[in-house]
C-alpha atoms as one frame of an Amber mdcrd trajectory, in Angstrom:
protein
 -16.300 -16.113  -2.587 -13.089 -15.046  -3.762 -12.108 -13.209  -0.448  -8.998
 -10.847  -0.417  -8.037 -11.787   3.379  -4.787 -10.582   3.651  -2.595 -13.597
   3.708   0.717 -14.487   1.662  -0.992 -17.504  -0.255   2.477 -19.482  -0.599
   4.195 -16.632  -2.409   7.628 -17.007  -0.023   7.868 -13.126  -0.100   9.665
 -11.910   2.726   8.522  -8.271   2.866   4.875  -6.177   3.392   3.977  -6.363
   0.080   2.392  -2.846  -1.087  -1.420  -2.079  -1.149  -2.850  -0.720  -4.261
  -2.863   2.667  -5.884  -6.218   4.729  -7.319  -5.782   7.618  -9.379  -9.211
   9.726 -10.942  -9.318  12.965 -13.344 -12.293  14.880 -13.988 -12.122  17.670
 -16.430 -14.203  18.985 -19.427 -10.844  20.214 -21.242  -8.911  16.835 -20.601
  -8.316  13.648 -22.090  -8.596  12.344 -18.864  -7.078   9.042 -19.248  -3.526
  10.445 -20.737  -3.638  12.302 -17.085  -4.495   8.826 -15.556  -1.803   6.740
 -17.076   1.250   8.778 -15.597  -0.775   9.001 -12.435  -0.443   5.530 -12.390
   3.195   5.173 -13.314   4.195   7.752 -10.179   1.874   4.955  -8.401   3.361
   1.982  -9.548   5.187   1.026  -6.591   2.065   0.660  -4.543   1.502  -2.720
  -7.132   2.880  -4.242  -9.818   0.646  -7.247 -10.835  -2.017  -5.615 -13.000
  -3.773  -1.911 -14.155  -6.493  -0.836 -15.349  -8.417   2.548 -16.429 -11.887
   3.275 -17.004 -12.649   6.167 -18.695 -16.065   8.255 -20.369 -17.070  10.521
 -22.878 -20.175  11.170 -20.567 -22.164   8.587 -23.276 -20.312   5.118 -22.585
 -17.437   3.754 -20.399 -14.434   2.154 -21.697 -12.387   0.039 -20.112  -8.692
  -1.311 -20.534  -6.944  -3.717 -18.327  -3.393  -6.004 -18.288  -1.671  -7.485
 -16.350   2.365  -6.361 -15.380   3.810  -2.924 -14.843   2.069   0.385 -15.926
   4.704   0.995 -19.067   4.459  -2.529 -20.357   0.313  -2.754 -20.333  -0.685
   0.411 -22.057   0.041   1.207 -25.877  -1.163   4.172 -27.804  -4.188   2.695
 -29.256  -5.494   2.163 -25.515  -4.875   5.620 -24.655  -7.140   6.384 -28.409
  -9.820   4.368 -26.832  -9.930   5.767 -23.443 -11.867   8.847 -24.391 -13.466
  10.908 -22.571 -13.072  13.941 -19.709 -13.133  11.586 -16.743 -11.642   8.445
 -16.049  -9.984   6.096 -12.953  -7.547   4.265 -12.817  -5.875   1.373 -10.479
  -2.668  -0.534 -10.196  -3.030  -3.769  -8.203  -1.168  -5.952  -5.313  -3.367
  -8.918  -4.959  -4.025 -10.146  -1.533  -6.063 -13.023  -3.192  -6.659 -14.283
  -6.606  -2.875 -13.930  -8.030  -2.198 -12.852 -11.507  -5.373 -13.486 -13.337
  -6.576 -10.642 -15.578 -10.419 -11.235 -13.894  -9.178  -9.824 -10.709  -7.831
  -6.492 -12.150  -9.725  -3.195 -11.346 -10.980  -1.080 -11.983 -14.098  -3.586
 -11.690 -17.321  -3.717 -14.167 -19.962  -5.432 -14.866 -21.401  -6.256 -18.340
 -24.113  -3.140 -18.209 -20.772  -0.920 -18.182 -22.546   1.445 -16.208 -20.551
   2.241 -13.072 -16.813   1.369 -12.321 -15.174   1.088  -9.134 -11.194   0.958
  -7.918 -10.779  -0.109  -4.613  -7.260   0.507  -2.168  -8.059  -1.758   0.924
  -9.387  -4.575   2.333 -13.185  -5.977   4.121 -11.695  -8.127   6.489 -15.468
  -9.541   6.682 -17.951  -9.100   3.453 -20.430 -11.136   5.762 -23.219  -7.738
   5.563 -22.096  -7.630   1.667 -23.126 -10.990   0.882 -26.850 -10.919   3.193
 -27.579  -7.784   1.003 -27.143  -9.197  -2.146 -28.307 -12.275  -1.264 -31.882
 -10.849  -0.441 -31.682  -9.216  -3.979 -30.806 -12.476  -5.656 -27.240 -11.556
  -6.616 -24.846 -14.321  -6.408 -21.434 -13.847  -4.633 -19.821 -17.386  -5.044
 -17.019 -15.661  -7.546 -16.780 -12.123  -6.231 -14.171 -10.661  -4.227 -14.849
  -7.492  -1.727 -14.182  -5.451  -4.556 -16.757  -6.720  -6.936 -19.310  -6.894
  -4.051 -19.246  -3.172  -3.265 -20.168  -2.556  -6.741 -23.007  -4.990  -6.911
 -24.429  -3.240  -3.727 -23.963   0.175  -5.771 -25.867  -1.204  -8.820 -28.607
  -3.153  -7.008 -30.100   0.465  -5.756 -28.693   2.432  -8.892 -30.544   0.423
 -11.239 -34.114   1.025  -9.190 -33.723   4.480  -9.749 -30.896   5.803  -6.912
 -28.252   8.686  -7.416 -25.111   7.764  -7.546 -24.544   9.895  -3.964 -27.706
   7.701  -2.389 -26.061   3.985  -3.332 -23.200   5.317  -1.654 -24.859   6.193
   1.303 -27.487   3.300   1.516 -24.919   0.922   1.355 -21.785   2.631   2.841
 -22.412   1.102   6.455 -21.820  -2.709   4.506 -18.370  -1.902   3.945 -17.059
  -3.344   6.868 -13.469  -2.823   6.122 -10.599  -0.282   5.167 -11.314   1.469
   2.087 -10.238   4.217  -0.481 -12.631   4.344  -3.132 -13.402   6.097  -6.381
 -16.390   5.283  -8.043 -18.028   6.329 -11.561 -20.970   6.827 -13.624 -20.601
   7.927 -17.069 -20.416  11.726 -15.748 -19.250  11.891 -11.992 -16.802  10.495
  -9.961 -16.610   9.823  -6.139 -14.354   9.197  -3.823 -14.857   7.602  -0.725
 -12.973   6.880   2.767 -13.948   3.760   5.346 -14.480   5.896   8.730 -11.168
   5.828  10.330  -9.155   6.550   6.585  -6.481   3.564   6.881  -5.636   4.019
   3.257  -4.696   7.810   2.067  -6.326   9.705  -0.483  -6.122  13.196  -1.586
  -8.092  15.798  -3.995  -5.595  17.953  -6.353  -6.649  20.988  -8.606  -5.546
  21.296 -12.414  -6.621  23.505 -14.851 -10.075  23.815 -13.863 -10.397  19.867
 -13.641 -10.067  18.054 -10.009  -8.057  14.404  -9.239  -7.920  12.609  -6.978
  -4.726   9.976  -6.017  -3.751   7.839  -3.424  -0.621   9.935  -2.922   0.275
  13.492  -3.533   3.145  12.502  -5.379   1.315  11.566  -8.253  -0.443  14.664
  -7.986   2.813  16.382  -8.462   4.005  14.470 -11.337   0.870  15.867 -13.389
   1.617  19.301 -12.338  -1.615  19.601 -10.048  -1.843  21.459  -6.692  -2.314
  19.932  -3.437  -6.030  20.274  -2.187  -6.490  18.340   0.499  -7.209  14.917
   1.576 -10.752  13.379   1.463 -12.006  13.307   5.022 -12.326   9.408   6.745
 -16.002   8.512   6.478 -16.841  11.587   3.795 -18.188  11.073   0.243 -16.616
  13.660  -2.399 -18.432  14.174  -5.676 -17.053  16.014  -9.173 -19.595  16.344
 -11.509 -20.781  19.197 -13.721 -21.878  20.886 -11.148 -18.495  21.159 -10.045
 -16.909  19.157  -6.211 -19.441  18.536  -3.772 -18.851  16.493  -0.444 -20.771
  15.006   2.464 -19.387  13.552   5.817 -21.270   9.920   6.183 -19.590   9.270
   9.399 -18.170  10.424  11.980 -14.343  10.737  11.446 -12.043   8.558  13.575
  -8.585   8.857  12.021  -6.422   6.091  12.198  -4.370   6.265   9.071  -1.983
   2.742   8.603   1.435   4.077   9.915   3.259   1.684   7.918   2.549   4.061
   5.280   5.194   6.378   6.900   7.533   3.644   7.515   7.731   1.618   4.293
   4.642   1.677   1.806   4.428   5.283   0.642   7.194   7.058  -1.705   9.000
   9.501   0.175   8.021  12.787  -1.760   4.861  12.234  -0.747   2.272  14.220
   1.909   0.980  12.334   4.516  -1.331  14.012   7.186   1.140  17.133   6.473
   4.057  15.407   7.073   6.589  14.507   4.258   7.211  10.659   4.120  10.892
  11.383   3.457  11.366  13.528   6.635   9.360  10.827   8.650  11.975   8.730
   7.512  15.200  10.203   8.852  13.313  11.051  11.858  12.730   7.153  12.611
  16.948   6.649  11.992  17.587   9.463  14.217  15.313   7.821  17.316  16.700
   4.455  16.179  20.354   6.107  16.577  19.289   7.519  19.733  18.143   4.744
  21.618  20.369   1.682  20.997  23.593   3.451  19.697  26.425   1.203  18.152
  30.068   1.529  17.612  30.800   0.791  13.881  32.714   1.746  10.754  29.754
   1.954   8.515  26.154   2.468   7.748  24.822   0.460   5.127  20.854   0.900
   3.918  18.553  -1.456   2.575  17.142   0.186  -0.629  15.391   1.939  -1.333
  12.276   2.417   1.857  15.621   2.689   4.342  18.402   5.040   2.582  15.948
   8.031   4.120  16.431   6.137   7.723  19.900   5.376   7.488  21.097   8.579
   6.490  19.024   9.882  10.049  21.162   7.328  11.946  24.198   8.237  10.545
  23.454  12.119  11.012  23.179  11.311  14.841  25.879   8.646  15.217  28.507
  10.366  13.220  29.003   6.840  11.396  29.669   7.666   7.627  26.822   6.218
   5.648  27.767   4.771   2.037  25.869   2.924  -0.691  26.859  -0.933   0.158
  23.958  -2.603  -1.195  22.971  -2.401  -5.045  19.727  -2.714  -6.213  18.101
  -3.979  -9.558  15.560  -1.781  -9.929  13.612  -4.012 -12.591  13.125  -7.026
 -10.519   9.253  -6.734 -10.112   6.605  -9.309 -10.483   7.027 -11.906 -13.223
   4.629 -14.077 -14.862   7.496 -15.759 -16.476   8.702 -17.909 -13.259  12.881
 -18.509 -13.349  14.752 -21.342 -13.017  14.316 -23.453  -9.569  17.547 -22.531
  -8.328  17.247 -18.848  -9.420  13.840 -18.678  -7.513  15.207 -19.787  -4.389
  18.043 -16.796  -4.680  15.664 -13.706  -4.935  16.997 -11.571  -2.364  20.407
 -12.262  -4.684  18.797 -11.386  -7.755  16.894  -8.014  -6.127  20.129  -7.189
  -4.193  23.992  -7.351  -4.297  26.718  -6.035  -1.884  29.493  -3.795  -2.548
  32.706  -5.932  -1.509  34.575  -2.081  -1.033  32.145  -0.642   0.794  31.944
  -2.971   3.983  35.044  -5.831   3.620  37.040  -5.618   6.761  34.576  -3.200
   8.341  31.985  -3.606  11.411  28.738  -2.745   9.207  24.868  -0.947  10.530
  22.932  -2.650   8.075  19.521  -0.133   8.246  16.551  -1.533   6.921  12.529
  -0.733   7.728  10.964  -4.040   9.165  11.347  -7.807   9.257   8.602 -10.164
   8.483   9.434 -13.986   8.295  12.815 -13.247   8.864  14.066 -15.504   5.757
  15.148 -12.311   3.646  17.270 -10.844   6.831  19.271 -13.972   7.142  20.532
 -13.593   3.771  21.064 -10.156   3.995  23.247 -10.766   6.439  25.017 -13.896
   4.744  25.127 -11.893   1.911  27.395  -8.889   3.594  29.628 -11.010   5.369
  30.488 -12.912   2.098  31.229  -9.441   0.923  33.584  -9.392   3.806  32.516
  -7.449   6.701  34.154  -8.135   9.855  30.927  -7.776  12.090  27.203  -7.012
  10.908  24.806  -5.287  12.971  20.958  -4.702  12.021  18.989  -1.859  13.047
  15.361  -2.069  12.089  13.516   1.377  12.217  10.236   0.072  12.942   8.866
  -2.239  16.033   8.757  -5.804  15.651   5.888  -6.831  13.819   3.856  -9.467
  15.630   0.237  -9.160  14.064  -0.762  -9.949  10.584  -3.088  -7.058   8.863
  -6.689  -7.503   7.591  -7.068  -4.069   5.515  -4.981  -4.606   2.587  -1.150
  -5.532   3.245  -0.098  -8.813   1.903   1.658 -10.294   5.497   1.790 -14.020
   6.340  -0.277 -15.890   9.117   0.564 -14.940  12.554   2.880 -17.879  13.466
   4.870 -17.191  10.399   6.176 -13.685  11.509   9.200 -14.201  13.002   8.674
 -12.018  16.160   5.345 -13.611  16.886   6.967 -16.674  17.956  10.801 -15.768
  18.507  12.507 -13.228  21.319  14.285 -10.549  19.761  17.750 -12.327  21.196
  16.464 -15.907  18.883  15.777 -13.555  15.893  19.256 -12.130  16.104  20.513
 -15.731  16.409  18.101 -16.661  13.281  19.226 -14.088  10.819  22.943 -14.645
  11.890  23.614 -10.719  12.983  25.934 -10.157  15.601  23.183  -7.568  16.869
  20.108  -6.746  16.415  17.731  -3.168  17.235  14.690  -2.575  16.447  12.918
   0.920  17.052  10.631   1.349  19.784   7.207   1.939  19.684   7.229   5.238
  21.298  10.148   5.978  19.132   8.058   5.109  15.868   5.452   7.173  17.230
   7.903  10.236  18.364   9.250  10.448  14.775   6.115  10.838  12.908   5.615
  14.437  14.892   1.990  13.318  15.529  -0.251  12.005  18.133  -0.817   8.071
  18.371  -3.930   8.147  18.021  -4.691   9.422  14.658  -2.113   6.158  13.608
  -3.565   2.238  13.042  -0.666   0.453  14.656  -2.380  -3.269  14.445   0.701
  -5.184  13.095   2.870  -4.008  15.847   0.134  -4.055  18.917  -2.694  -5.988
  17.111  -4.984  -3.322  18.358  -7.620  -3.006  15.080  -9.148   0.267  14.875
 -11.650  -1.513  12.223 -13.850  -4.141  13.618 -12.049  -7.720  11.971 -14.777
  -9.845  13.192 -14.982 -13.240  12.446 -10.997 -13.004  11.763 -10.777 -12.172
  15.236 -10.245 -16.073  16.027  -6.987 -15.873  13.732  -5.377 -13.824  16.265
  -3.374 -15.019  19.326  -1.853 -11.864  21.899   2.034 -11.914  22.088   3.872
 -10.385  25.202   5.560  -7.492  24.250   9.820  -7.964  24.652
């Protein structure tokens, strides 16, 4: 089995790396897919390795998929092909399987009967692989992704509805999930129970969507519905939307979604990401305030926070770090010594902004710790006197199992170091993070509708046999 499990794989990447992005259009006067495709591109930063859009005439799915960035794997003739009034679409961050075309969604089999696109993770596909295995379907090659689908087709092709696979086999997905599945005239959209990943309905011109954030929604000028319920099943067909709750609701929605994944002009359980934002520099600010000349953010996830710590610290905040916006993923690997200077090539320092001054250097988290170090080098060779990091998020101690890319536990940095070696580590002459309450505080909601795992390694979604991976770190 091809499992997606979470784990860095050897990449050396220093940061969460995003989740994936879904984005569906039903409508009888669309072309859906020309909806789907800037959907996508408003998506794009939640993965940049590969797309994909399956779309249908209500006779016969097509399907298109390539590796890279939305712009670059689309042309014209794609978009010609693509026809039909509904379609889905996917942009993908692997957690397994790398860059290989095979592992883009949205997935199909040969029959080109159903299509799924998956945002999430099954931290165990154990109850996946007994059900196909007592229907003779072979799972040596299949990722959690492809498995889902087999489970839908196994029951579809002896006669079930598209809503009854989903239910029959909805208690096997043992995991975080935001699906949307489809036939070659509906399209679902589905939530694990305790809706980890977000995933909202919109409203255009008759026709519905649905997107894992409402800023895509925006960008195709369609309204705001509402989100699709943890545990429900939501339905667009002729008939029009029709839902069904399949569990009981427990929401627990990943609250590093606030703090780093989503884009900021998004809606998230109300709340805009970009307020969140400011709110988690102003607690930062409050609780462990600094003296300094300057505050400096990481871009782009921290310019939101750092202008909230400057608000409440009266430190000016100015642009001091530049960033190339068109370092993504490559599949053309540079030179050794070029490889080894990423956060150089991603990021460089403005010598005016911060030489001679005592520098806040904002940024949202630290993972391995490898990436803050230079950071740090990186300012002080631009000539700052003194260089103080402020981190608006807790320490992260716990690696995730529902769709973030982290390393293994021992290889975050504050799973095995005190927050006074870290500081040491990255070479800073202080160091904050933002409390946990704080975090909490600045989202303007409750804990528990939050999954917090990689800061308390509390799961709200049973991890099972990954359980073993996991070792309890004192808090401090």
């Amino acid at each position: 089995m091809v499992g997606q499990t979470g784990q860095l794989n050897g990449r050396g990447a220093d940061l969460l790396q995003e989740k994936c992005g879904v984005f569906g259009v039903y409508g009888q006067d669309f072309e859906a897919a020309r909806l789907v495709y800037p959907g996508l591109f408003s998506l794009q930063h939640r993965g940049q390795e590969s797309t994909g859009i399956a779309a249908s005439d209500g006779k016969k799915i097509r399907l298109h998929r390539g590796l890279g960035l939305v712009a670059h794997a689309y042309q014209e003739a794609d978009l010609v092909f693509l026809k039909g009034h509904l379609a889905i679409g996917h942009n993908r961050y692997s957690t397994s399987g790398g860059f290989a075309l095979s592992h883009a969604q949205p997935v199909m089999r040969e029959d080109s009967t159903i299509g799924l696109a998956h945002n999430g993770n099954l931290p165990s596909t154990k109850a996946l692989e007994k059900f196909l295995a007592r229907h003779h379907v072979p799972t040596d090659e299949s990722n959690d992704s492809e498995m889902m689908l087999d489970a839908l087709r196994v029951l579809m092709t002896r006669g079930a509805t598209l809503d009854e696979a989903i239910r029959d086999v909805y208690p096997l997905f043992t995991g975080a999930f935001s699906l949307l599945i489809m036939t070659r005239n509906a399209i679902a959209a589905v939530r694990d129970a305790h809706g980890l990943r977000p995933l909202s309905i919109g409203r255009l011109n008759g026709g519905y969507l649905f997107s894992s954030e409402t800023c895509a929604l925006d960008t195709v000028g369609a309204k705001v519905v509402r989100d699709v319920n943890p545990g429900e099943l939501v339905i667009v067909d002729e008939r029009g939307l029709h839902s069904v709750q399949l569990t009981r609701a427990h929401q627990h929605l990943d609250v590093f979604e606030f703090v780093y994944f989503a884009r900021p002009d998004s809606l998230l359980l109300g709340k805009r990401v970009n307020e969140v934002r400011r709110t988690l520099g102003m607690h930062l600010a409050k609780e462990s305030p600094r003296a300094a000349d300057v505050v400096i953010p990481v871009p782009d996830s921290a310019i939101p926070a750092a202008e909230g710590y400057a608000e409440v610290s009266g430190i000016p905040v100015r642009t001091g770090l530049v960033k190339n916006r068109y370092i993504h993923r490559t599949f053309i690997q540079p030179e050794q010594h070029l490889r080894e200077k990423h956060v150089e090539m991603k990021l460089n320092p403005l010598p005016e902004a911060v030489a001679g001054k005592n520098v806040i250097v904002v940024d949202d988290s630290i993972v391995r710790g490898t990436t803050s170090r230079k950071l740090v080098a990186m300012i002080r060779r631009a000539g700052a006197k003194r260089v103080h990091l402020a981190i608006s998020s807790p320490p992260i101690r716990y690696p995730d199992f529902y769709g973030i890319d982290t390393p293994q536990q021992q290889d975050l940095i504050a799973s095995t170091m005190s927050i006074k070696k870290i500081t040491t580590y990255i070479g800073a002459d202080s160091l904050q993070y933002l409390s946990f309450d704080g975090m909490i505080a600045a989202t303007g909601l409750p804990e528990g509708v939050f999954s917090t795992s990689c800061f308390t390694g509390d799961y709200p979604i049973d991890i099972h046999e990954r359980a073993s991976d996991i070792v309890r770190v004192p808090a401090g």
